[in-house]
C-alpha positions in Angstrom: 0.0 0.0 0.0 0.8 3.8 -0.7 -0.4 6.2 1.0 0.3 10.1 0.2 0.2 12.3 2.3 -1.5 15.7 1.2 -2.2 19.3 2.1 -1.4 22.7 2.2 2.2 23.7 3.5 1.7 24.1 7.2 -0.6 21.3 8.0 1.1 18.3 9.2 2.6 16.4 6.1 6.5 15.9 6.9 5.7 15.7 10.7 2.8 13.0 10.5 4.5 11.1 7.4 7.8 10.7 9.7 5.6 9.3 12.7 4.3 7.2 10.5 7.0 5.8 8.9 8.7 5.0 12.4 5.9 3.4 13.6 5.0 1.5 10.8 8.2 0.2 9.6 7.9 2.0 5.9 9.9 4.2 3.8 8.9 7.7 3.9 9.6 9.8 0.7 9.6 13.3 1.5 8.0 15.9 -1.4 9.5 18.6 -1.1 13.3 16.8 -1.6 12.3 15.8 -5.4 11.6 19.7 -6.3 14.0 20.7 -8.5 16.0 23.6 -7.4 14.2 26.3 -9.8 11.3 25.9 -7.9 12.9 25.6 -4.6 14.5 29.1 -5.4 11.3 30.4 -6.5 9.1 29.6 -3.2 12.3 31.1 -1.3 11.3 34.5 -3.0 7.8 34.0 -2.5 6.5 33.2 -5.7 3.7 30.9 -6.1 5.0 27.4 -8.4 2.4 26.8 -11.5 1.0 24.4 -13.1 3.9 23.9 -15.4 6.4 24.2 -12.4 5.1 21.7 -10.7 4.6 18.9 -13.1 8.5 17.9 -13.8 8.4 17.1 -9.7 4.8 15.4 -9.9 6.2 13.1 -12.4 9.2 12.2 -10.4 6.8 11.7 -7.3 4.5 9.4 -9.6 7.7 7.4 -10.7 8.6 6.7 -7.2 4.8 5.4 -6.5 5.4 3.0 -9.5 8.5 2.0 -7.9 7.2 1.1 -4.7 4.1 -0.9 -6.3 5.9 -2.6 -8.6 8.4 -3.8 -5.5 5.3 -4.6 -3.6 6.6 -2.7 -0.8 4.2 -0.3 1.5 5.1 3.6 1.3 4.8 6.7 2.3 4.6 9.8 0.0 4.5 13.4 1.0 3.1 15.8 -1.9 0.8 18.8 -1.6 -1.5 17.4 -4.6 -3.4 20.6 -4.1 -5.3 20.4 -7.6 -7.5 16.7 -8.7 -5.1 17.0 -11.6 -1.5 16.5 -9.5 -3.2 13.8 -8.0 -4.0 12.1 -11.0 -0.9 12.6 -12.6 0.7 11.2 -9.2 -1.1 7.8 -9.7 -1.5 8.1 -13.8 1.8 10.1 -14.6 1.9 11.7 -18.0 -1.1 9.8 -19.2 -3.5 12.3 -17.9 -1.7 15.8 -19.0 -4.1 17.6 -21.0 -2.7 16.5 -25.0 -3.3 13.3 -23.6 -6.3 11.7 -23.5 -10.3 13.8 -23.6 -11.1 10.9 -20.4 -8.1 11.8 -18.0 -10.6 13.0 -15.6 -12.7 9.6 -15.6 -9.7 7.4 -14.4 -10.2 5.3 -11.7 -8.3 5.1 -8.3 -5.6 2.8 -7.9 -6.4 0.3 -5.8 -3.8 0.1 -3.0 -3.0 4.1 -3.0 -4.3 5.9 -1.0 -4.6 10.1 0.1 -4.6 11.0 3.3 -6.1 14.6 3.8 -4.6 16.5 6.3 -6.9 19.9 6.7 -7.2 22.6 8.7 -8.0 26.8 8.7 -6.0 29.1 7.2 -5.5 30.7 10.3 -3.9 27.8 12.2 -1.9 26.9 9.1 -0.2 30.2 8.9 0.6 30.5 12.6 2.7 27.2 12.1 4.6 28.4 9.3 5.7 31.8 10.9 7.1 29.5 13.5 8.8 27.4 11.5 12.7 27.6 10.5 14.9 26.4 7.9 11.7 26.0 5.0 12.3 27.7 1.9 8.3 27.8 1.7 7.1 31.5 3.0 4.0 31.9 5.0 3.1 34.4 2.7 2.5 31.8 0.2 -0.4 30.2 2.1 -3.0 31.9 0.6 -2.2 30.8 -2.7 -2.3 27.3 -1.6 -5.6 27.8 -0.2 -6.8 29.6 -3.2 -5.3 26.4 -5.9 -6.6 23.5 -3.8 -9.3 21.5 -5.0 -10.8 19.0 -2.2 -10.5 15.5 -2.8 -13.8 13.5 -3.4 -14.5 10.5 -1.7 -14.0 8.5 -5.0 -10.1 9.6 -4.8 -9.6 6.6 -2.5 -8.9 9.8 0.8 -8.7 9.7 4.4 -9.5 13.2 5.9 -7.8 13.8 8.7 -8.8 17.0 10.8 -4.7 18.7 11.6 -6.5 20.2 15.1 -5.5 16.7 16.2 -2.4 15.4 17.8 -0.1 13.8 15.6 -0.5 9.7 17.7 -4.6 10.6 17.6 -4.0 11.2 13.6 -1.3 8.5 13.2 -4.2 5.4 15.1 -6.6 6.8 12.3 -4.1 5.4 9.6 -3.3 2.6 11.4 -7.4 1.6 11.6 -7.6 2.3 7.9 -5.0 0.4 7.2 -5.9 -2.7 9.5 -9.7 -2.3 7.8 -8.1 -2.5 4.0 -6.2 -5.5 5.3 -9.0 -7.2 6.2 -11.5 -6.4 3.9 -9.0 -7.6 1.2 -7.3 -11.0 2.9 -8.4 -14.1 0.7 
């Protein structure tokens, strides 16, 4: 199983991926180190990334996915996937970019990947990142997250997980789903 781990900057991601992959046992594969450094530079001076910005580091995300799938090992992915489109190019990769295909948006879920949510307000979110050090990703860039992300549907195979929680409350949440999954799908 897969399971990336999605929000806004601010809400949890890196902190609750790492928890998870000490307590679990799995490889965590941390976002924000597959950016490539244009964009890196460019969220350091407080520019939003676009569309186009983005997709080169999507696609490496969506190549690691495949990696871990195709091992058959379980995973943990850390990626924003603010828009339905980055996380359909996460599980799809370049089969869903627009000179594609006219049914990229009708693609199923894959099966054993799964999104985990992590939401909260604005508000809270922003009081996180003015207190945290060493990021490259300005707090002023919050509201441009905000204003980009698209909520995932329950047909995008997503756990929503509320980020007022502590991080062992959130962490037994993906644990249950996970131990549900397990048994709904043992032979």
């Amino acid at each position: 199983m897969i399971y990336i781990l999605m929000g806004v900057s601010g809400c949890g991601k890196s902190t609750l991926g790492a928890f998870l992959s000490e307590k679990l046992g799995w490889p965590l594969h941390e976002g924000d180190d597959f950016h490539p450094q244009e964009n890196i530079e460019k969220m350091a001076r407080g520019e939003p990334l676009t569309d186009q910005d983005r997709l080169p580091w999507l696609l490496k995300l969506h190549d690691i996915i495949v990696s871990e799938r195709s091992s058959g090992s379980d995973a943990l992915v850390t990626c924003s996937a603010l828009k339905h489109q980055y996380r359909q190019i996460l599980l799809h990769g370049s089969k869903v970019l627009p000179s594609s295909s006219p049914d990229q948006d009708i693609r199923p879920p894959v099966p054993d990947v799964f999104f985990i949510f992590l939401h909260g307000d604005h508000d809270l979110l922003y009081q996180r990142l003015v207190a945290r050090r060493g990021h490259y990703m300005k707090a002023d860039l919050l509201s441009s997250q905000f204003d980009v992300l698209e909520l995932p549907s329950n047909d995008e195979n997503v756990l929503s997980l509320d980020v007022r929680r502590s991080i062992a409350d959130m962490a037994t949440e993906v644990e249950r789903h996970i131990m549900c999954l397990k048994l709904t799908h043992m032979p």
